[in-house]
C-alpha positions in Angstrom: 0.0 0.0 0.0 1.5 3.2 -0.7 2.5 5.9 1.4 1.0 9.6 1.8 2.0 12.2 -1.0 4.6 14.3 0.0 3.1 17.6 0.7 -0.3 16.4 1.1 -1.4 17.6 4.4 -2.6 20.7 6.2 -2.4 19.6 9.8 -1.1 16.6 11.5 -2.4 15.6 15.3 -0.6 12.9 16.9 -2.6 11.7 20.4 -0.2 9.8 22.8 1.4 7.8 20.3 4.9 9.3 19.8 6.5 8.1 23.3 5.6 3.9 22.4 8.8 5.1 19.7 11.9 3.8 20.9 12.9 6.9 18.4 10.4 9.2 17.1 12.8 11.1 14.9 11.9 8.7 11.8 8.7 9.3 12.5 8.6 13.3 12.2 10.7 13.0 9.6 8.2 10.9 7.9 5.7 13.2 9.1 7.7 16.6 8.1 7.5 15.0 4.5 3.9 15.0 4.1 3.3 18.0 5.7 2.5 20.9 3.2 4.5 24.2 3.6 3.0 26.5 6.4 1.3 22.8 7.7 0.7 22.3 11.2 1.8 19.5 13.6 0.3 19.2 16.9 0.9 16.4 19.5 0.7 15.2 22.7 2.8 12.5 24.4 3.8 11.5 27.5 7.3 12.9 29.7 10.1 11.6 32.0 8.3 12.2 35.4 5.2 9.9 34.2 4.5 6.9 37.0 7.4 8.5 39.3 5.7 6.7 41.9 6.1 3.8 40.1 9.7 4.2 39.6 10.2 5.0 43.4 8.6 1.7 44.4 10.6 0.2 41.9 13.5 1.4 43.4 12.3 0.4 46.9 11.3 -2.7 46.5 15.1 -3.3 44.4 13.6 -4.6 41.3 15.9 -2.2 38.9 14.5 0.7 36.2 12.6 -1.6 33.7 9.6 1.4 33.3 9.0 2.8 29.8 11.0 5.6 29.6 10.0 9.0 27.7 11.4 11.7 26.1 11.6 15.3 28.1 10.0 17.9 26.3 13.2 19.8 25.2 14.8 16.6 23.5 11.2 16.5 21.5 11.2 20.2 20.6 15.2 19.5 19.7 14.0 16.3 17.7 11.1 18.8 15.5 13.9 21.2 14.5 16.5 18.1 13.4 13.0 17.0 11.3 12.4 20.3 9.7 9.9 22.1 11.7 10.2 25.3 12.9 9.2 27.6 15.3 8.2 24.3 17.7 6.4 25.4 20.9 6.5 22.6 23.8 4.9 22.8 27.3 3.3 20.1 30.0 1.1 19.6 32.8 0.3 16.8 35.2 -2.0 14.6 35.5 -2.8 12.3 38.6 -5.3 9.8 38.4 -5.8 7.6 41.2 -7.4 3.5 41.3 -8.4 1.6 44.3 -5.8 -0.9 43.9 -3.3 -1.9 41.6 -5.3 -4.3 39.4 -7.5 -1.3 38.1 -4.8 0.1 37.0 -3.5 -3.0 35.0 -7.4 -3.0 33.6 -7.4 0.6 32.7 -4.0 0.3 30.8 -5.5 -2.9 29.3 -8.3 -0.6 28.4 -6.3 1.6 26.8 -4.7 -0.7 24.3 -1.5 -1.2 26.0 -1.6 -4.1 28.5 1.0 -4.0 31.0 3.7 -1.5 28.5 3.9 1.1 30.8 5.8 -1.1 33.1 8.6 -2.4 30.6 9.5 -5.9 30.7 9.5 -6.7 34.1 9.1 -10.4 35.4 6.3 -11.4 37.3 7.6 -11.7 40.9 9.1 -7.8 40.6 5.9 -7.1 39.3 4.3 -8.2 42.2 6.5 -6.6 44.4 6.8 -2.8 42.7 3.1 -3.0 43.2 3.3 -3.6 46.4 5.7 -1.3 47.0 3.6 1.2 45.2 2.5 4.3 48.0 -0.8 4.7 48.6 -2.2 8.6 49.3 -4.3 10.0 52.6 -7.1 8.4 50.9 -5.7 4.7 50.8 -5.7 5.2 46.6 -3.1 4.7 44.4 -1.8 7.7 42.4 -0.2 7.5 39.3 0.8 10.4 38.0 0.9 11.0 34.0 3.3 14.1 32.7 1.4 15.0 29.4 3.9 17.1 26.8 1.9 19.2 24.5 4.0 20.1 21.3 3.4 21.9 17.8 5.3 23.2 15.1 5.1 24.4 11.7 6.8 23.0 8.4 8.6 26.2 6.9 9.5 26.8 3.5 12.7 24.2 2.2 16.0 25.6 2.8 17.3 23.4 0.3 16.3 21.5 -2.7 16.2 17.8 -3.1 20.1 18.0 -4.6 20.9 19.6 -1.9 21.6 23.3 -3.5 20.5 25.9 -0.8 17.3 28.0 -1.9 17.8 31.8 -1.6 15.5 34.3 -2.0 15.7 38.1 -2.8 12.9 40.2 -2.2 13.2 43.6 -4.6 11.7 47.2 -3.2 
């Protein structure tokens, strides 16, 4: 099946998908291409301090750093400009949510699409024990807390062409 023109879109939207990259940059370099001049890419994705209390029970309970890691919003903003964007505008905020117990968690990431990802390839006895390691708020819930980075940036006009020769411009009074 082919691929999308190059060129042949106004606006791209990507919702939580670029952090499941190992590396994105492909990807918005695949996106950059189909992206018409003075197009629009917006995202959203999740950031290093997603599940940190995760990642300190992990730590407590001595069963390593085998959490998905994600990319902080400066390395994304740094990734747009390698791709071609310009002008890339990044900011964040946090989210908690918090679950009864550690199995609706495991059902609501099940829900989402992406069984147990979010806590890397862990076996099942550190499993076990990161959960219950896992610190439970005033309330007796769980929090989890999600750091969601909010990006966008435009695709400018080419610098070069495809042989490489650099495109100039002059602009007569």
């Amino acid at each position: 099946m082919p691929g999308l023109a190059a060129n042949s879109l106004g606006l791209i939207w990507s919702n939580l998908m670029l952090h499941w990259l190992d590396d994105p940059l492909p990807a918005l370099q695949e996106l950059h291409r189909v992206l018409e001049v003075g197009g629009l890419m917006v995202f959203a994705t999740l950031g290093p301090d997603t599940l940190k209390e995760l990642r300190g029970a992990a730590a407590c309970a001595g069963a390593g750093d085998t959490l998905r890691r994600f990319l902080d919003m400066h390395d994304l903003g740094d990734m747009l400009v390698a791709a071609g964007f310009a002008d890339p505008v990044m900011d964040m905020e946090m989210i908690t949510l918090t679950y009864p117990s550690a199995r609706s968690f495991l059902a609501d990431q099940r829900h989402l699409g992406v069984r147990d990802a979010l806590l890397g390839n862990m076996g099942w006895r550190d499993r076990r024990r990161v959960l219950d390691a896992w610190p439970r708020d005033a309330d007796q819930r769980l929090p989890a807390s999600f750091e969601i980075v909010y990006g966008h940036a435009w695709k400018p006009e080419p610098r070069q062409i495809a042989d490489g020769r650099a495109v100039v411009k002059f602009h007569s009074r």
